[in-house]
C-alpha positions in Angstrom: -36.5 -127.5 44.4 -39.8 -127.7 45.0 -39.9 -128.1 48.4 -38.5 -124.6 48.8 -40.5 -123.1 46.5 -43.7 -124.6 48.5 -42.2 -123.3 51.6 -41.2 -119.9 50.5 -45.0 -118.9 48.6 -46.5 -119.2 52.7 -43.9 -116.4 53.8 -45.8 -113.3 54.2 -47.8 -111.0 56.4 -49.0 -113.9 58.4 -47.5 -114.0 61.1 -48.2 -117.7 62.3 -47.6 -119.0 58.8 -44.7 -116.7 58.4 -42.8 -118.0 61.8 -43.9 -121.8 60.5 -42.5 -121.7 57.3 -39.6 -119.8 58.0 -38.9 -122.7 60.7 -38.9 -125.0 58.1 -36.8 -123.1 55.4 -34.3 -122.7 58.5 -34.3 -126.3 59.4 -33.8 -127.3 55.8 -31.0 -124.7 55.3 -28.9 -126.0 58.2 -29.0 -129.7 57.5 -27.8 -129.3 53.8 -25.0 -127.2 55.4 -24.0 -130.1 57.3 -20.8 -131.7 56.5 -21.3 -134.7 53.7 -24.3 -132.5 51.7 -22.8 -131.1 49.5 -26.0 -132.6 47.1 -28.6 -131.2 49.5 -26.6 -127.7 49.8 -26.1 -127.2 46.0 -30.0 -128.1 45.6 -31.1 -125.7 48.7 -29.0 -122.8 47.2 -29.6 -123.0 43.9 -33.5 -123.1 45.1 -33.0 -120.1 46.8 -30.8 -118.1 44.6 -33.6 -118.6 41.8 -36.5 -117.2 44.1 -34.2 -113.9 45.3 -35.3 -111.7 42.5 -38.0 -113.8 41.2 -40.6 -111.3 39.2 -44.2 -111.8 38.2 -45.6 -110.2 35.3 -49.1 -108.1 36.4 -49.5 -106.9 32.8 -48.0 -106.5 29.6 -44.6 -105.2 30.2 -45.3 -104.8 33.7 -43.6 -107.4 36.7 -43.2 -106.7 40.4 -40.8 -108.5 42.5 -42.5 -112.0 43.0 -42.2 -112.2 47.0 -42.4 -109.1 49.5 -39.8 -107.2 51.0 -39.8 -108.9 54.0 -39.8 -112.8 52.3 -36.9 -111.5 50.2 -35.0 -110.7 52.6 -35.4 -114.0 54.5 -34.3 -115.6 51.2 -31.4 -113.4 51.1 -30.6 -115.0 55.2 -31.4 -117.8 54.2 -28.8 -118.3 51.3 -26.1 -116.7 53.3 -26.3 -120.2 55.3 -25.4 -122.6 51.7 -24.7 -120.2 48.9 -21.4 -121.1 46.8 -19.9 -118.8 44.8 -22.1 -119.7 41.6 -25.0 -118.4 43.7 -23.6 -115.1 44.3 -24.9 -113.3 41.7 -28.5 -113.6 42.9 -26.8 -111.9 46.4 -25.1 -109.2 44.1 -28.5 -108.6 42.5 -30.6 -108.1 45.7 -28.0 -105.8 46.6 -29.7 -103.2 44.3 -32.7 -104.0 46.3 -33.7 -101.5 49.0 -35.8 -103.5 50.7 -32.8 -106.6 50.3 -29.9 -104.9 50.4 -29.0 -105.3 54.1 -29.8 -108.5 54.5 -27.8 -109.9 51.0 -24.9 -108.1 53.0 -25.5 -110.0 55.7 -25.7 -113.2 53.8 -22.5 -112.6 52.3 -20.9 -111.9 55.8 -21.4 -115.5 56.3 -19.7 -116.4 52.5 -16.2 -117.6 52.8 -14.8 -116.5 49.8 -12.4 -114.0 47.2 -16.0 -113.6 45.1 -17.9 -112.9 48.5 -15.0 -110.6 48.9 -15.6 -108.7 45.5 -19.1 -108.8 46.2 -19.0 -107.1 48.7 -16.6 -104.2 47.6 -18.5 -103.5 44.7 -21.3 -103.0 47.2 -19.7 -100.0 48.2 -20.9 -97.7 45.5 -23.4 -95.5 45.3 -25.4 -96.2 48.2 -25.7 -94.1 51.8 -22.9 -94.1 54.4 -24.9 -95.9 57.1 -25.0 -99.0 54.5 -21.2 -98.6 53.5 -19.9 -98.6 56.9 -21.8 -101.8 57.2 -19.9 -103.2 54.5 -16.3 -102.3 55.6 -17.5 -103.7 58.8 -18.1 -107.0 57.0 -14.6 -106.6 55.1 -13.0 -106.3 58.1 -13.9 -109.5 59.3 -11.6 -110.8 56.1 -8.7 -110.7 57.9 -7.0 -113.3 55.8 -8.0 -111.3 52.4 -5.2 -108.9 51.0 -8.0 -107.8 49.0 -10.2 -106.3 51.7 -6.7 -105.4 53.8 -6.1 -102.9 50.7 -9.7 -101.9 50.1 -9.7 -100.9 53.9 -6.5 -98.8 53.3 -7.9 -96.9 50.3 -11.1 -96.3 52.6 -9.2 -95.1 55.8 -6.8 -93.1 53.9 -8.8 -91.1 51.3 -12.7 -91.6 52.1 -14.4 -87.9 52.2 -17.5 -89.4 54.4 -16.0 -89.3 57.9 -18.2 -92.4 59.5 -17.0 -94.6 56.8 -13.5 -93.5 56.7 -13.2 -94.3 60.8 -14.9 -97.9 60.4 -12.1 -98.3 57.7 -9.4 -97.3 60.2 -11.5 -99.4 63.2 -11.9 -102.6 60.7 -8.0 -102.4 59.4 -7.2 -103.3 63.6 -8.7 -106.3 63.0 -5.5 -107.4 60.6 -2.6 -108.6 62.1 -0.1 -106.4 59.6 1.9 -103.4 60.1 1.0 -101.9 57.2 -2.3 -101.2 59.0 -1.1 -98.7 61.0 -0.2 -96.6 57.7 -3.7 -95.6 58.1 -4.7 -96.3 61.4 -1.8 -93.9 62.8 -2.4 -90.6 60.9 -6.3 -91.2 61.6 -5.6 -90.1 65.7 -4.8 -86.9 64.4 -7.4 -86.0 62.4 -11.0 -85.1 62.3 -13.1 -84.4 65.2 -12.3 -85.6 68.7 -14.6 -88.8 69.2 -13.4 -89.9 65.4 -9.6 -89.7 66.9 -10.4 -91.5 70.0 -11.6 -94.5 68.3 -8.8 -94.4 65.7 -6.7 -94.4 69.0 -8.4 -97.5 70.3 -8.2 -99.0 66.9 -4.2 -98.7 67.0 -3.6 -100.2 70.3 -6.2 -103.6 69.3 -3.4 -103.4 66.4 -0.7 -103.5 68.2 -2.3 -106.5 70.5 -3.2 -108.2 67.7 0.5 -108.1 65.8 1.2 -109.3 69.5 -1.3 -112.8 69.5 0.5 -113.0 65.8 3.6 -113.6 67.3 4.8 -110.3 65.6 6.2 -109.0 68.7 9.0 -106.5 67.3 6.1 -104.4 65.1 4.0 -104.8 68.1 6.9 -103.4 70.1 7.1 -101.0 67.6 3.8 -99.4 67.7 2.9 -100.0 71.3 5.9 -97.2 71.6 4.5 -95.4 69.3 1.3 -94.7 71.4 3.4 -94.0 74.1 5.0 -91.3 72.2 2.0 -90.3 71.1 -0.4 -87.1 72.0 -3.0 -90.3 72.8 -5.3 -90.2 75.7 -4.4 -91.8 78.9 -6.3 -95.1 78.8 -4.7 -95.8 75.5 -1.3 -94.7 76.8 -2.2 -96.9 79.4 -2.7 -100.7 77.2 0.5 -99.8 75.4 2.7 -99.2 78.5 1.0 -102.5 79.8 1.4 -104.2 76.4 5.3 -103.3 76.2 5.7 -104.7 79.6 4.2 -108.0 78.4 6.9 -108.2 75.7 9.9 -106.9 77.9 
């Protein structure tokens, strides 16, 4: 699409030129998201899928990414906003990217879709803790996947890095299933006391959750729970309130 590829080559260190054409890209993105484009959004993202991890050759049997770290991962934002699921292995790719990786994450945040889904848990190997929790916080906003429910369970029940095990437990509240609380239950019971505080907060936004689900007997079920719990007062508190909205 040449249009794009006009567009992206005046991303860079200039500032004024970099705002301008990022304008445009922007512009361009969200009208061929638009209802009725489906044309204009297949041409946009398969544009900017082919420019992600674009290379250009210096020397014999030497290349370098084509566009900087910064106009990649503008690409990577930009895609997030029309890329189907044949365009996910350019986001997949980037993800190997230091200077990409967190903003192909955050492209397929916005991705709507089981292969977004599987993207994104494959992203969770090999890679630092600080960039993991991001992606079980981007999993947690699947809340109609089974797939990321039970990814978040594995993570929250038998993750050795204690940061990303909590965001499991704090991103598994976010599902309206019982089954959640397999995990988020023994987690206010373990591990250092800030780490059991949030788990503790994670299982009462469970219970009120399973509540705004119209599950009101496992919602009964758990607000008890915390009630019967060693929990701290405030969270004692929203269950006794939260049982008295179901009595």
């Amino acid at each position: 699409m040449a249009d794009i590829k006009e567009l992206l080559k005046q991303l860079g260190d200039n500032q004024e030129a970099n705002y301008k054409a990022y304008k445009a890209l922007f512009e361009l993105v969200t009208r061929a998201s638009a209802p009725g484009s489906e044309d204009k959004r297949a041409d946009a993202a398969k544009g900017l899928a082919a420019e992600l991890n674009a290379v250009t050759e210096v020397k014999k049997d030497e290349k370098k990414p084509t566009y900087s770290g910064r106009a990649r991962s503008q690409i990577a934002r930009l895609l997030g906003y029309v890329a189907r699921d044949e365009d996910l292995p350019a986001l997949k790719e980037a993800l190997n990217d230091l200077d990409v990786r967190e903003s192909a994450r955050l492209a397929l945040d916005r991705i709507n879709s089981d292969q977004a889904v599987q993207t994104l848990i494959g992203a969770n190997e090999d890679v630092e803790p600080i960039f993991r929790v991001g992606v079980v916080n981007s999993l947690g906003k699947r809340t109609q996947s089974s797939e990321a429910f039970n990814f978040l369970k594995t993570i929250a029940s038998g993750e050795s890095e204690k940061q990303v095990r909590i965001a499991a437990v704090e991103a598994l509240s976010n599902f309206a299933d019982p089954a959640a609380d397999e995990s988020i239950a023994p987690a206010t019971q373990e591990g250092m006391p800030m780490h059991r505080a949030r788990a503790q907060k994670a299982r009462v936004r469970l219970a009120e959750n399973l509540k705004r689900a119209g599950k009101n007997n496992e919602a009964k079920k758990i607000f008890q729970a915390i009630m019967d719990s060693e929990a701290d007062a405030p969270q004692k508190k929203a269950a006794e309130l939260g049982l008295k909205s179901l009595a």
